[in-house]
N, CA, C and O atoms as a Maestro MAE file, in Angstrom:
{
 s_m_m2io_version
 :::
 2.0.0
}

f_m_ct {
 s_m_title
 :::
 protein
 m_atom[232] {
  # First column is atom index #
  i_m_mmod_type
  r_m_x_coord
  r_m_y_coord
  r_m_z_coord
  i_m_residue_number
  s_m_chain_name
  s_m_pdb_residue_name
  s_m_pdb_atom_name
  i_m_atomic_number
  :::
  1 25 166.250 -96.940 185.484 1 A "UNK " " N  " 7
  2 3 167.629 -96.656 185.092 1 A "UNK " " CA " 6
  3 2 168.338 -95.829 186.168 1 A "UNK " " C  " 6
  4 15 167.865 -95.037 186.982 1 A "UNK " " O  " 8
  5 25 169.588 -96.220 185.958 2 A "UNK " " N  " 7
  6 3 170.583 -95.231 187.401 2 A "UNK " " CA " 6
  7 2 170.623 -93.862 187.082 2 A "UNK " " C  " 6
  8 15 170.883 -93.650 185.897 2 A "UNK " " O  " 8
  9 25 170.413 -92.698 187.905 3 A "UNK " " N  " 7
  10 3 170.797 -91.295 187.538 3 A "UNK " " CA " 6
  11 2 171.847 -91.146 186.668 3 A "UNK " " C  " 6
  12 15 172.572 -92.093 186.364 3 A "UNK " " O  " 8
  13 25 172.003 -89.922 186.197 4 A "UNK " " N  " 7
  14 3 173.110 -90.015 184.802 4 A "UNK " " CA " 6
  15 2 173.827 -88.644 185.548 4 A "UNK " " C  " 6
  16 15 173.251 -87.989 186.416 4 A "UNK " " O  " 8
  17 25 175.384 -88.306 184.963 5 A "UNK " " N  " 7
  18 3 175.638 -87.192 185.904 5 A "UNK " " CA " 6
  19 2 175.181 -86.156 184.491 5 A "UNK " " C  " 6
  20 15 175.795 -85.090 184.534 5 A "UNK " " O  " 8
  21 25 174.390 -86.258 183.476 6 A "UNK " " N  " 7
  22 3 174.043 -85.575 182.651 6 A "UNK " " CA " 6
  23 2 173.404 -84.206 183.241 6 A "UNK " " C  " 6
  24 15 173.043 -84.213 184.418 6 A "UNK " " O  " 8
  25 25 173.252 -83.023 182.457 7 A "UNK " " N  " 7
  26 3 172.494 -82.253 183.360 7 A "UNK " " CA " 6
  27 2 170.935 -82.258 183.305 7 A "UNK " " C  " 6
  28 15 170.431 -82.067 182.198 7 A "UNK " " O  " 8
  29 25 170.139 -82.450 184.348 8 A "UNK " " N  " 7
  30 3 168.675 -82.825 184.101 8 A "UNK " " CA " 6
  31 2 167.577 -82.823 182.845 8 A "UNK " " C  " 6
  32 15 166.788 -83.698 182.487 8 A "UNK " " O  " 8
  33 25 167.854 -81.434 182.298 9 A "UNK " " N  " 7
  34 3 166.899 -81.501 181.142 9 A "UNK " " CA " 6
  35 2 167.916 -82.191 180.275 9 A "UNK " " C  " 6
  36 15 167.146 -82.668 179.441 9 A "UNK " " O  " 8
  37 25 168.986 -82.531 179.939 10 A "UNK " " N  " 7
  38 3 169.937 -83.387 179.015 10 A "UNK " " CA " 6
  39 2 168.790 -85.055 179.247 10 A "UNK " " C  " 6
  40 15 168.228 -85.817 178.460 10 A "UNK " " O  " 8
  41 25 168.876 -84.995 180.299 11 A "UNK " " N  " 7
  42 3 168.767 -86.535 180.573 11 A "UNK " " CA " 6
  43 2 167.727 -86.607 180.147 11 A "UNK " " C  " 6
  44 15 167.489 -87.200 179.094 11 A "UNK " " O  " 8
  45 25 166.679 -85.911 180.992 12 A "UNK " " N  " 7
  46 3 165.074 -86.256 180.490 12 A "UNK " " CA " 6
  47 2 164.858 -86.174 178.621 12 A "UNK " " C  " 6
  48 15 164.150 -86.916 177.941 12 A "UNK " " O  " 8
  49 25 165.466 -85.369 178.292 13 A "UNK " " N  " 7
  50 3 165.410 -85.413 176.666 13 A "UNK " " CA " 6
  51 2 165.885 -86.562 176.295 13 A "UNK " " C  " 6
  52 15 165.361 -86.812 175.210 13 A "UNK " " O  " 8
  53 25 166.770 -87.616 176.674 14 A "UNK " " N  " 7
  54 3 167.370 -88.478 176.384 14 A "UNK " " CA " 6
  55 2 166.664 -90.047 176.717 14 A "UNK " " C  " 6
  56 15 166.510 -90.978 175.926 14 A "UNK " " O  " 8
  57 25 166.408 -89.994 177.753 15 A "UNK " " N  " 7
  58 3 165.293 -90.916 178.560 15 A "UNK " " CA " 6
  59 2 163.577 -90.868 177.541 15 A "UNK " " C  " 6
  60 15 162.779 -91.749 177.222 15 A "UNK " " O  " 8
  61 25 163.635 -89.321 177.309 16 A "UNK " " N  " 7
  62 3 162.076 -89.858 176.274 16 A "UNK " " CA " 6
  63 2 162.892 -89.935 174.718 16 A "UNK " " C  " 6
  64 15 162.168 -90.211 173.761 16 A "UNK " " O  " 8
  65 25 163.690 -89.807 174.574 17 A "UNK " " N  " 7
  66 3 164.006 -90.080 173.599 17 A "UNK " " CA " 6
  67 2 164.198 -92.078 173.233 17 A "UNK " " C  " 6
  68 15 164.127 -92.819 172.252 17 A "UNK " " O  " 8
  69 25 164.409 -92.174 174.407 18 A "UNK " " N  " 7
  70 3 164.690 -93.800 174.469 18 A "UNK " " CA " 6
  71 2 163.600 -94.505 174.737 18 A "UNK " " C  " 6
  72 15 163.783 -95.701 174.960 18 A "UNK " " O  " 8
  73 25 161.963 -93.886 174.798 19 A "UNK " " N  " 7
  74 3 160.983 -94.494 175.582 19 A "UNK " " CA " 6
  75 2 160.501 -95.674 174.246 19 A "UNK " " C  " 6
  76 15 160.697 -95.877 173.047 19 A "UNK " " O  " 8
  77 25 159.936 -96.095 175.138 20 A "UNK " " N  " 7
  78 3 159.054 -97.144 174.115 20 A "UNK " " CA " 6
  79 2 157.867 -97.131 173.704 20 A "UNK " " C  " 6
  80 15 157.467 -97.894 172.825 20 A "UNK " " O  " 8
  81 25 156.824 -95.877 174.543 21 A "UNK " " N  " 7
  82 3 155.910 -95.979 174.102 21 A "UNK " " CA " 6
  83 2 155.856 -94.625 173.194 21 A "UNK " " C  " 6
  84 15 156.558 -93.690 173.577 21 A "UNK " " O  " 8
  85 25 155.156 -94.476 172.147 22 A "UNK " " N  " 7
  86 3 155.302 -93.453 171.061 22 A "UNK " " CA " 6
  87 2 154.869 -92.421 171.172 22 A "UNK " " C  " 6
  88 15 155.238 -91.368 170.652 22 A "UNK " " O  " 8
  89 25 153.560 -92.742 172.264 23 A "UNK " " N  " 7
  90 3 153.290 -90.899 172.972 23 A "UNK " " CA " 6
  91 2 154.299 -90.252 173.714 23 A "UNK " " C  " 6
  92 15 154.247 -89.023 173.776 23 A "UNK " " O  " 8
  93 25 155.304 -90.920 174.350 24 A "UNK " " N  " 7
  94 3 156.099 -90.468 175.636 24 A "UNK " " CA " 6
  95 2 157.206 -90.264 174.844 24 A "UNK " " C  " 6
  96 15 157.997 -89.465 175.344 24 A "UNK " " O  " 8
  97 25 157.568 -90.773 173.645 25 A "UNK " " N  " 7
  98 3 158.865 -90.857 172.781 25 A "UNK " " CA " 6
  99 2 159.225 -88.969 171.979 25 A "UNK " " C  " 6
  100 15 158.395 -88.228 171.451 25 A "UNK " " O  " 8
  101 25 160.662 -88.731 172.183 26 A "UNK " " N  " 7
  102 3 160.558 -87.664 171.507 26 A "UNK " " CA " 6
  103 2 161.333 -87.329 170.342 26 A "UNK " " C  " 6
  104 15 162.407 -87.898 170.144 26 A "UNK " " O  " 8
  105 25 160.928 -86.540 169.628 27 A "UNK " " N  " 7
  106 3 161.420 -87.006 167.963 27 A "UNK " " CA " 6
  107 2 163.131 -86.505 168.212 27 A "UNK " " C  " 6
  108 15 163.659 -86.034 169.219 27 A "UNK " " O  " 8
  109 25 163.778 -86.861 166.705 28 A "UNK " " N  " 7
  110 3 164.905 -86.434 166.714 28 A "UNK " " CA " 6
  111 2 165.525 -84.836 166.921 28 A "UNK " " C  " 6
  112 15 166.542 -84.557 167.557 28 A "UNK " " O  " 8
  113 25 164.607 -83.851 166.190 29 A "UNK " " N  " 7
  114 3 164.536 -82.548 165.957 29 A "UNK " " CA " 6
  115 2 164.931 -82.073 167.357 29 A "UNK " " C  " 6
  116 15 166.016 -81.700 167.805 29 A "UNK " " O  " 8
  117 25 163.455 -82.228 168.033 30 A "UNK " " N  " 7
  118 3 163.261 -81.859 169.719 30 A "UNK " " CA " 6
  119 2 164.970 -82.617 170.229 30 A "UNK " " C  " 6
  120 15 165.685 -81.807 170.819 30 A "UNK " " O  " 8
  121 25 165.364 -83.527 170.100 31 A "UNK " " N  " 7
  122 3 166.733 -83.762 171.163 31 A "UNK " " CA " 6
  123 2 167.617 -82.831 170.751 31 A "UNK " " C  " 6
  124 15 168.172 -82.060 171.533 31 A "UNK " " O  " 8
  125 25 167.851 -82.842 169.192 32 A "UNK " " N  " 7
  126 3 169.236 -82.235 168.674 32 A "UNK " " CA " 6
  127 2 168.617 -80.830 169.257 32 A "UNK " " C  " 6
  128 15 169.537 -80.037 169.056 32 A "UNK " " O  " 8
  129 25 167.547 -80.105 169.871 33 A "UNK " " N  " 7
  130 3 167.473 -78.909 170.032 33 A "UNK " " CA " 6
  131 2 167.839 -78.715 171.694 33 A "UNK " " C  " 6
  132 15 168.188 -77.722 172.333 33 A "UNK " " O  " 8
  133 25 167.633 -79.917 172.028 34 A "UNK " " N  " 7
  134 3 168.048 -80.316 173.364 34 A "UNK " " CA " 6
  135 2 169.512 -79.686 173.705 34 A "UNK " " C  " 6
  136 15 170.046 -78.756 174.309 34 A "UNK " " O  " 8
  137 25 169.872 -81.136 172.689 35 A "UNK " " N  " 7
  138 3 171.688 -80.914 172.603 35 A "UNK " " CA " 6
  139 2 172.614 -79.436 172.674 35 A "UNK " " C  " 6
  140 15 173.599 -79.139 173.351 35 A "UNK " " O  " 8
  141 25 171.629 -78.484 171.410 36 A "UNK " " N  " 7
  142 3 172.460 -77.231 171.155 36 A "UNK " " CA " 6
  143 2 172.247 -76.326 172.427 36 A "UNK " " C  " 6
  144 15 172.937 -75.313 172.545 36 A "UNK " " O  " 8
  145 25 171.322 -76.656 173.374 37 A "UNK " " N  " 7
  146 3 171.256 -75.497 174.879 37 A "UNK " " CA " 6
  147 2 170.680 -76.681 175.988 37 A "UNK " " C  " 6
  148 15 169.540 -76.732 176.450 37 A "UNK " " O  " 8
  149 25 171.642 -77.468 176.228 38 A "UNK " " N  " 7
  150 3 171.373 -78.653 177.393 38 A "UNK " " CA " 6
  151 2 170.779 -77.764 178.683 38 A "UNK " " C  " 6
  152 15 169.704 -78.212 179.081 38 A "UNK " " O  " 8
  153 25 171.189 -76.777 179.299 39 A "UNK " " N  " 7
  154 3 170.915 -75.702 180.337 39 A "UNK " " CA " 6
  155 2 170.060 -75.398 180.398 39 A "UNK " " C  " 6
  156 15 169.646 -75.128 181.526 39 A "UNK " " O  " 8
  157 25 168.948 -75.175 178.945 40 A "UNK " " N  " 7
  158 3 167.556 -74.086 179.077 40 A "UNK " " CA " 6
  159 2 168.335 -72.275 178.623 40 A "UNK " " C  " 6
  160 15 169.413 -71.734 178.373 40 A "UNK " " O  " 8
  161 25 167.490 -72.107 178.705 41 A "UNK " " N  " 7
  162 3 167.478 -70.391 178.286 41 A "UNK " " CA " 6
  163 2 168.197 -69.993 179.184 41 A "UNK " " C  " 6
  164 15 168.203 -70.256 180.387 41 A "UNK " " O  " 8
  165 25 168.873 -69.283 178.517 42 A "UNK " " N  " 7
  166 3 169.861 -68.825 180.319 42 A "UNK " " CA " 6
  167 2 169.052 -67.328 180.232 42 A "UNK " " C  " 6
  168 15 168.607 -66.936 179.153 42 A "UNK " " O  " 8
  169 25 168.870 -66.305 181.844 43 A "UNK " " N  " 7
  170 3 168.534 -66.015 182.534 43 A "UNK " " CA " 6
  171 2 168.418 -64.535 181.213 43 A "UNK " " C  " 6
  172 15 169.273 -64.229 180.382 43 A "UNK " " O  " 8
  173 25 167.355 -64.025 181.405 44 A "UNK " " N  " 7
  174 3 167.734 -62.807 180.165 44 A "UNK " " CA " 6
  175 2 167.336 -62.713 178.815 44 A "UNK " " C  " 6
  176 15 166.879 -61.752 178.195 44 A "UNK " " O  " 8
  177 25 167.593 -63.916 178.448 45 A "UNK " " N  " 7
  178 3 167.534 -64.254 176.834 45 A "UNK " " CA " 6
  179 2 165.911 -64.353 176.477 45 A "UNK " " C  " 6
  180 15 165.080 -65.102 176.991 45 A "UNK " " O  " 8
  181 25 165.726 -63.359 175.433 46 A "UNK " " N  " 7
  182 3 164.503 -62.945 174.970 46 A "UNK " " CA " 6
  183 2 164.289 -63.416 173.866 46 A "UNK " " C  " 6
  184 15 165.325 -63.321 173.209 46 A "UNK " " O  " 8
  185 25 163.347 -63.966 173.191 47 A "UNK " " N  " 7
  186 3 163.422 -64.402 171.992 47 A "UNK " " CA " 6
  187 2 163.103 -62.874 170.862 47 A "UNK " " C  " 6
  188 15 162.374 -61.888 170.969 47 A "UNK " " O  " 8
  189 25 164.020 -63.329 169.885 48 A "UNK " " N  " 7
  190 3 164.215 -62.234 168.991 48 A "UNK " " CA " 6
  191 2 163.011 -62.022 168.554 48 A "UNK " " C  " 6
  192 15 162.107 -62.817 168.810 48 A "UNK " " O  " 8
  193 25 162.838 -61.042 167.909 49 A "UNK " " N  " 7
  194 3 161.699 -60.080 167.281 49 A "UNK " " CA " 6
  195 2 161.907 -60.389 166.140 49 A "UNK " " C  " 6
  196 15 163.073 -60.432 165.748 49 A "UNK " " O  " 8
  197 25 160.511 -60.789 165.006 50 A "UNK " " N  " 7
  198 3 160.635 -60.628 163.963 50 A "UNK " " CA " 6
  199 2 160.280 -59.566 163.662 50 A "UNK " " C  " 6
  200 15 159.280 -59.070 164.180 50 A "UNK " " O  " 8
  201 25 161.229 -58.742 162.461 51 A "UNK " " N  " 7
  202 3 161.163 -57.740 162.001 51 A "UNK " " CA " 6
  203 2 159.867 -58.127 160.401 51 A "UNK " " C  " 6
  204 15 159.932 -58.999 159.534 51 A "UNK " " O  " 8
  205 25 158.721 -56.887 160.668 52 A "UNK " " N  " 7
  206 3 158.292 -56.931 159.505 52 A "UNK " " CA " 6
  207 2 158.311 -56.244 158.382 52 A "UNK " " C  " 6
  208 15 159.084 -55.287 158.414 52 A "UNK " " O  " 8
  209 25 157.560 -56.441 157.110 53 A "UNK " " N  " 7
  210 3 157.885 -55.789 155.965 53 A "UNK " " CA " 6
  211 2 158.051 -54.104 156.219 53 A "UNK " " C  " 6
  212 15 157.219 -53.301 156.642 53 A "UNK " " O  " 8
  213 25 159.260 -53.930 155.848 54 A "UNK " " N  " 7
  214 3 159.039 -52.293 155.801 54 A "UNK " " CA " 6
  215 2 157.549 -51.539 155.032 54 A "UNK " " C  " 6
  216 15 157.292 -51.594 153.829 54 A "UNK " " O  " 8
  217 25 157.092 -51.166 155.610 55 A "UNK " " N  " 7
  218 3 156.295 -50.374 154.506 55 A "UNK " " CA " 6
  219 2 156.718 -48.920 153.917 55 A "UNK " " C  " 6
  220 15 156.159 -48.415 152.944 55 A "UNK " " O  " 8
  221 25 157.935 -48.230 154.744 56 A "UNK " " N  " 7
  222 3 158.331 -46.796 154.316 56 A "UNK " " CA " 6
  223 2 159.719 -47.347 154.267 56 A "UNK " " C  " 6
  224 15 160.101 -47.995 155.242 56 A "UNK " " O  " 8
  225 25 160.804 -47.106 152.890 57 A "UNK " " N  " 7
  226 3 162.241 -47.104 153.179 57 A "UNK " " CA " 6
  227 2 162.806 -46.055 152.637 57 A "UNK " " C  " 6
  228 15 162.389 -45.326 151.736 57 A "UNK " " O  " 8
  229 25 163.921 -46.018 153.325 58 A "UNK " " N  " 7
  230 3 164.703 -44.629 153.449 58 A "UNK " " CA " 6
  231 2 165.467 -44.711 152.424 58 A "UNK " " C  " 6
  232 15 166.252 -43.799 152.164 58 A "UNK " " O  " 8
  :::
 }
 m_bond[231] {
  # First column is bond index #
  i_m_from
  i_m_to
  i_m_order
  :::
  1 1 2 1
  2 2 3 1
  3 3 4 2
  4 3 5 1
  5 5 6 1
  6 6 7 1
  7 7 8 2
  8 7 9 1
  9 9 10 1
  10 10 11 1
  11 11 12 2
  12 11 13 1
  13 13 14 1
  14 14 15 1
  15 15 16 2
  16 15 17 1
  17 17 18 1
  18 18 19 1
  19 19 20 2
  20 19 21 1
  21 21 22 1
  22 22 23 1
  23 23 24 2
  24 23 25 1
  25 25 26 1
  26 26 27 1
  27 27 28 2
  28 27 29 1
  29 29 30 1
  30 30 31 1
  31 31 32 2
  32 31 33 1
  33 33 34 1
  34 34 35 1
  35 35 36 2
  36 35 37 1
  37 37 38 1
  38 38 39 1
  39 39 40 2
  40 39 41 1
  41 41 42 1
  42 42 43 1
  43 43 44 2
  44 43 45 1
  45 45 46 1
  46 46 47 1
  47 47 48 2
  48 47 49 1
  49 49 50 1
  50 50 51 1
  51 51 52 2
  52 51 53 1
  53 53 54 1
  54 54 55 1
  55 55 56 2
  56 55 57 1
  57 57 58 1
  58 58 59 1
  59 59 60 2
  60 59 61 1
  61 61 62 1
  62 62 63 1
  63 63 64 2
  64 63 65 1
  65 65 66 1
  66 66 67 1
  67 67 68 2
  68 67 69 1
  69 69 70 1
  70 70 71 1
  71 71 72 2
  72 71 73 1
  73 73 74 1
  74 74 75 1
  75 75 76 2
  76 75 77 1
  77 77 78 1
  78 78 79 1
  79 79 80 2
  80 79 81 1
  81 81 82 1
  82 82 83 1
  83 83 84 2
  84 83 85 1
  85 85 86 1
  86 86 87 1
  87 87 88 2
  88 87 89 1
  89 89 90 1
  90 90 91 1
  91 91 92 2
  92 91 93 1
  93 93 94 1
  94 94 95 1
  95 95 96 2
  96 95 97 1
  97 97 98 1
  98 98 99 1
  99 99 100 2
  100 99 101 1
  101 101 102 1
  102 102 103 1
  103 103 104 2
  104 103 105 1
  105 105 106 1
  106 106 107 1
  107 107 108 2
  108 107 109 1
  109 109 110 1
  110 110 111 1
  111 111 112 2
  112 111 113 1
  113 113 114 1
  114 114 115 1
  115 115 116 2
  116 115 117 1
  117 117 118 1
  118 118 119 1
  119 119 120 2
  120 119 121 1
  121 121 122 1
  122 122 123 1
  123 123 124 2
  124 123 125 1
  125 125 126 1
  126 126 127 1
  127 127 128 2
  128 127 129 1
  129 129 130 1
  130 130 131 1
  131 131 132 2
  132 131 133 1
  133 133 134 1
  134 134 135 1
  135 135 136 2
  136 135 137 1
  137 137 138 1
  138 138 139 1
  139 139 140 2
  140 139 141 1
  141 141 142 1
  142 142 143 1
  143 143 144 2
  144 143 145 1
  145 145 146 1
  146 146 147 1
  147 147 148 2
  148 147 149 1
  149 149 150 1
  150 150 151 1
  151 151 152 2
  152 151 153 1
  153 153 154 1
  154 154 155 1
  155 155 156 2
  156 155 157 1
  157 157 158 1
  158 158 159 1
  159 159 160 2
  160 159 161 1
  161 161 162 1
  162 162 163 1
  163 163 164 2
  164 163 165 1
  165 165 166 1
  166 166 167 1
  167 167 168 2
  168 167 169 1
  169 169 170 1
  170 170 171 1
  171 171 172 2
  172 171 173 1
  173 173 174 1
  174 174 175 1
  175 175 176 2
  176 175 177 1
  177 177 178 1
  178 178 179 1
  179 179 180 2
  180 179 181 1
  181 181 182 1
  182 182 183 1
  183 183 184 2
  184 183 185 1
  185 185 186 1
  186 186 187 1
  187 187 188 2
  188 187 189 1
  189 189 190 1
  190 190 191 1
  191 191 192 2
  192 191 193 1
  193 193 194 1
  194 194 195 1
  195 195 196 2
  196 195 197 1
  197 197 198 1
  198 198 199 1
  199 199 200 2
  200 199 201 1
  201 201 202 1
  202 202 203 1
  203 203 204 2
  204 203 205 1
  205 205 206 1
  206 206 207 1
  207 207 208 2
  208 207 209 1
  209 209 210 1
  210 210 211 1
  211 211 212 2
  212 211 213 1
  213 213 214 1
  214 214 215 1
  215 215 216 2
  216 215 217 1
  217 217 218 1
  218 218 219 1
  219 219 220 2
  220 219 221 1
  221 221 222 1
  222 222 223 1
  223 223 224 2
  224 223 225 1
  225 225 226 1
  226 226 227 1
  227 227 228 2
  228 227 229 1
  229 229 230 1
  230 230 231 1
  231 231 232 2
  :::
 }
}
């Protein structure tokens, strides 16, 4: 297929999304997660902390 002016990880999510064989194929979930940050993590961004059960509250 011709390059896409998509931005790279856009495309490649899109390209296995279109594959034919079912190992290389990627589900719907994984694209639409694609979709919401086409860029990747931008530079910084930490994944949040889960907070656990309080055991003492004020």
């Amino acid at each position: 297929p011709p390059p896409t002016s998509l931005p790279p990880r856009l495309d490649k999510a899109l390209r296995r999304l279109l594959a034919k064989t079912p190992e290389e194929r990627l589900d719907i979930k994984g694209f639409i997660e694609t979709l919401e940050n086409p860029y990747g993590k931008k530079e910084g961004e930490t994944p949040s902390k889960r907070k656990g059960f309080p055991f003492w509250r004020k």
